[in-house]
C-alpha positions in Angstrom: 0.7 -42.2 33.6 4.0 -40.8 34.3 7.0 -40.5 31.7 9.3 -39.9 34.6 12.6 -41.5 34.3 13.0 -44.3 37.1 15.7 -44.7 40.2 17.7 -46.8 38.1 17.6 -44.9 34.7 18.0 -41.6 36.5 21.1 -43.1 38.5 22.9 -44.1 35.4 22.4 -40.6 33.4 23.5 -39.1 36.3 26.6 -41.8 36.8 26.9 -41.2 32.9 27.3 -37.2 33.3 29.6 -37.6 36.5 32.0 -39.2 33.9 31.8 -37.2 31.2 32.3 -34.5 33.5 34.9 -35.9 35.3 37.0 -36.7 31.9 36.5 -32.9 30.5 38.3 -31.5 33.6 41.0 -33.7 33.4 41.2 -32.7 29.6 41.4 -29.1 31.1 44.0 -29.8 33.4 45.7 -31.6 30.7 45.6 -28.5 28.2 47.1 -26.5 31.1 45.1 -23.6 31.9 44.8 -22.2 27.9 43.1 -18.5 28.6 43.3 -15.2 27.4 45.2 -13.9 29.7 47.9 -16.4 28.0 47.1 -15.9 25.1 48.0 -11.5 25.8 51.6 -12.9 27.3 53.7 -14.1 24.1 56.2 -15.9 25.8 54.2 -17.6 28.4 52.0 -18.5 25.4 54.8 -20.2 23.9 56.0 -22.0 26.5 53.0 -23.6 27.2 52.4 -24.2 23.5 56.1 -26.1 23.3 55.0 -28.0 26.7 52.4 -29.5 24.7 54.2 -29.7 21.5 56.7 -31.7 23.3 54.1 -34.4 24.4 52.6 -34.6 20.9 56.4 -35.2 19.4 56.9 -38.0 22.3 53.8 -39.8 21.8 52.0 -38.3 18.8 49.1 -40.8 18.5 48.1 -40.6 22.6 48.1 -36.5 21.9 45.6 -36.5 18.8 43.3 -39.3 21.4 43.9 -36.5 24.0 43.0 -33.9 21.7 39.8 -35.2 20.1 38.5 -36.8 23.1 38.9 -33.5 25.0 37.4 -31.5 22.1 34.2 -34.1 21.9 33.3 -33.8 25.0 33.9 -30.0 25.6 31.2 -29.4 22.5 29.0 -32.2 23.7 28.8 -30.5 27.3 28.8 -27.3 25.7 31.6 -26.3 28.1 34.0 -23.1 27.1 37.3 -24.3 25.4 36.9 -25.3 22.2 38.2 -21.9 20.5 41.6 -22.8 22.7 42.0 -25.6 21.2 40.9 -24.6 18.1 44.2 -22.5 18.4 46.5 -25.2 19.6 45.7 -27.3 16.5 47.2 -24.4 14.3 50.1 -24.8 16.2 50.2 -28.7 16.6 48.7 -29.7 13.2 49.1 -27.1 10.8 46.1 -25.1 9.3 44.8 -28.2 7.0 45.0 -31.0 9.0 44.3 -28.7 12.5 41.0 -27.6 10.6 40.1 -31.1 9.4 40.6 -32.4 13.4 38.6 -29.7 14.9 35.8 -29.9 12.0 35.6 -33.7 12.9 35.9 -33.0 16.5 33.2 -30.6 16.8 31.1 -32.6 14.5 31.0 -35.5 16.5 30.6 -33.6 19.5 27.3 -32.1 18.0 26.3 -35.5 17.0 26.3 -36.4 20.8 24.5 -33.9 21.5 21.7 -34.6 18.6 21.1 -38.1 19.5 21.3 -37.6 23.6 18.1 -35.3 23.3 16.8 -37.5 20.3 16.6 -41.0 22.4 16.7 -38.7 26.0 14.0 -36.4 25.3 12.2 -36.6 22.3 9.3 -38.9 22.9 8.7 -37.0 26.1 8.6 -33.3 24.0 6.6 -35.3 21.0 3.9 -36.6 23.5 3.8 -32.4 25.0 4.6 -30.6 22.5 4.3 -32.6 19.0 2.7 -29.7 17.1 5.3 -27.4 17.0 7.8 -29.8 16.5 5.8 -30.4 13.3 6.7 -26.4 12.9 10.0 -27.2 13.2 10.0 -30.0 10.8 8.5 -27.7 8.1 11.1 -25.2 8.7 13.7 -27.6 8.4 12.4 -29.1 4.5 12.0 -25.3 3.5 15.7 -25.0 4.1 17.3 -28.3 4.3 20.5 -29.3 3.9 22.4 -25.4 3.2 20.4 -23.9 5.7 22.4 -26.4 8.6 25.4 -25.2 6.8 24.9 -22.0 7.1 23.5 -21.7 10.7 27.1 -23.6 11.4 29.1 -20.8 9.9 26.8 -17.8 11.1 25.7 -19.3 14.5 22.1 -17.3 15.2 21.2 -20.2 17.3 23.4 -21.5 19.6 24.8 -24.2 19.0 24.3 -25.8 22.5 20.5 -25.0 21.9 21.0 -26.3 18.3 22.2 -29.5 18.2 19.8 -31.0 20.5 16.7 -28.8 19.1 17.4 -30.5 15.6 17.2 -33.7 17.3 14.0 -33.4 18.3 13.4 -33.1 15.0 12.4 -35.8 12.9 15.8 -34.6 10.8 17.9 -38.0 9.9 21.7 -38.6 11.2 23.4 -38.2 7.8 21.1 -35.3 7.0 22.6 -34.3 10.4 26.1 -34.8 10.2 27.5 -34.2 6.5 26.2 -30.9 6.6 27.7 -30.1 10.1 30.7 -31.1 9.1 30.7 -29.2 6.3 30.1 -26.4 8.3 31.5 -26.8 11.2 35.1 -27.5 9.1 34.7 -24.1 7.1 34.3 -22.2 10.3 37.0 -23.7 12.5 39.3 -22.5 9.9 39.9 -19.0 11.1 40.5 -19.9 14.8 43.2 -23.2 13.4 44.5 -20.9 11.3 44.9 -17.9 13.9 46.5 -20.3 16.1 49.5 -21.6 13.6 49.8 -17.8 12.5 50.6 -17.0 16.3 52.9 -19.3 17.4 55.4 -18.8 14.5 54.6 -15.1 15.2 55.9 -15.1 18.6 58.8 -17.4 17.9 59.9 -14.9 15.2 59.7 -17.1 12.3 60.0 -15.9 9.0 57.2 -15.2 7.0 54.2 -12.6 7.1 52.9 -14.3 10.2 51.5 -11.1 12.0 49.9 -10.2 8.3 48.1 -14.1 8.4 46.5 -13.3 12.1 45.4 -10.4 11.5 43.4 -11.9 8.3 42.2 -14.8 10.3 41.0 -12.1 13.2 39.4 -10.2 10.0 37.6 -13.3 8.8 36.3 -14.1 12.8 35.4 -10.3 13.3 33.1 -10.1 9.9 31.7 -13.7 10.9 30.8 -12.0 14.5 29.0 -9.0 13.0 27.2 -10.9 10.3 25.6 -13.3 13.3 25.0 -10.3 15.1 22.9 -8.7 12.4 21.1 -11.8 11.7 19.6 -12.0 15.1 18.7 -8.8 15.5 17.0 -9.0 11.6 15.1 -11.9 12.5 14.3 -10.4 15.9 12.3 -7.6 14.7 
């Protein structure tokens, strides 16, 4: 007996991902080419960043739809982009609200991700594999509800990896979510607030602006090494 998806099933997810797909690049082409290189060029940074703002002060409620539907689906796909917007809602929404939109963003986005492989995939991997599953379930009552939390601010395991391993899990959806979002919230900060340091920065604002970015590059550099270290302590 087979537990092959049929024709019609395996059709629809592919239909499905087509759109999903289809939606992210026009979300790209709608955040208009955010990069590096950009981000190195301050005026070219700032134009685009005022293209943008300009759109959010003309129809404020399509850009946050725009924003949170392109952020979703970027972290459900596991496609690169998130920390560019991460930046751009520093300089649309302000560190508070900017974190609070990214955190729910990227929440939801891993929620996605959780429940596609736990209704996709996980009677499949139970019916192969249930008895390390049960491994994982262990590990994830040892550690519960801080240990999500911290694997969200010190990322060992990917998060693309992540979100769908834990649904494979018999781990609940609140048990899931409140402590993603926890985490996920608290680590978005640096990148939101990098982003609203760096725009006034390059406009010449007042304030100690360059003094702010550097603190929120200080905060993303020490998070970097500590996830570094992690992995390579656990890989010995």
């Amino acid at each position: 007996m087979t537990d092959a998806p049929t024709p019609i099933a395996l059709r629809r997810r592919l239909v499905l991902l087509a759109a999903l797909l289809a939606t992210a690049g026009a979300g790209l082409w709608w955040a208009g080419g955010l990069d590096a290189a950009a981000l190195l060029d301050a005026q070219a940074w700032a134009q685009h960043t005022d293209l943008l703002l300009a759109w959010q002060q003309q129809s404020p409620v399509l850009f946050v739809a725009g924003f949170m539907l392109l952020f979703v689906l970027l972290s459900v796909l596991a496609l690169p982009g998130c920390w560019a917007l991460s930046l751009l809602a520093g300089s649309a929404f302000g560190t508070l609200a900017g974190t609070l939109l990214v955190g729910l963003a990227s929440t939801l986005g891993a929620l996605l991700a959780f429940l596609a492989a736990r209704h996709w995939g996980r009677d499949r991997v139970q019916r192969r594999l249930g008895h390390r599953l049960q491994g994982l379930d262990r590990l994830i009552e040892r550690h519960g509800a801080l240990g999500l939390v911290g694997l969200r601010l010190l990322p060992v395991l990917p998060y693309p990896l992540l979100n769908p391993l834990l649904g494979l899990s018999r781990m609940s959806v609140p048990g899931f979510f409140w402590p993603s979002l926890l985490g996920l919230t608290l680590g978005s900060l640096p990148y939101v607030w990098a982003g609203q340091s760096l725009l006034a920065y390059f406009r010449g604002l007042p304030g100690p602006h360059l003094l702010w970015l550097a603190a929120a590059c200080t905060l993303l550099l020490v998070a970097a090494l500590a996830t570094r270290r992690r992995r390579l302590r656990e890989a010995e």
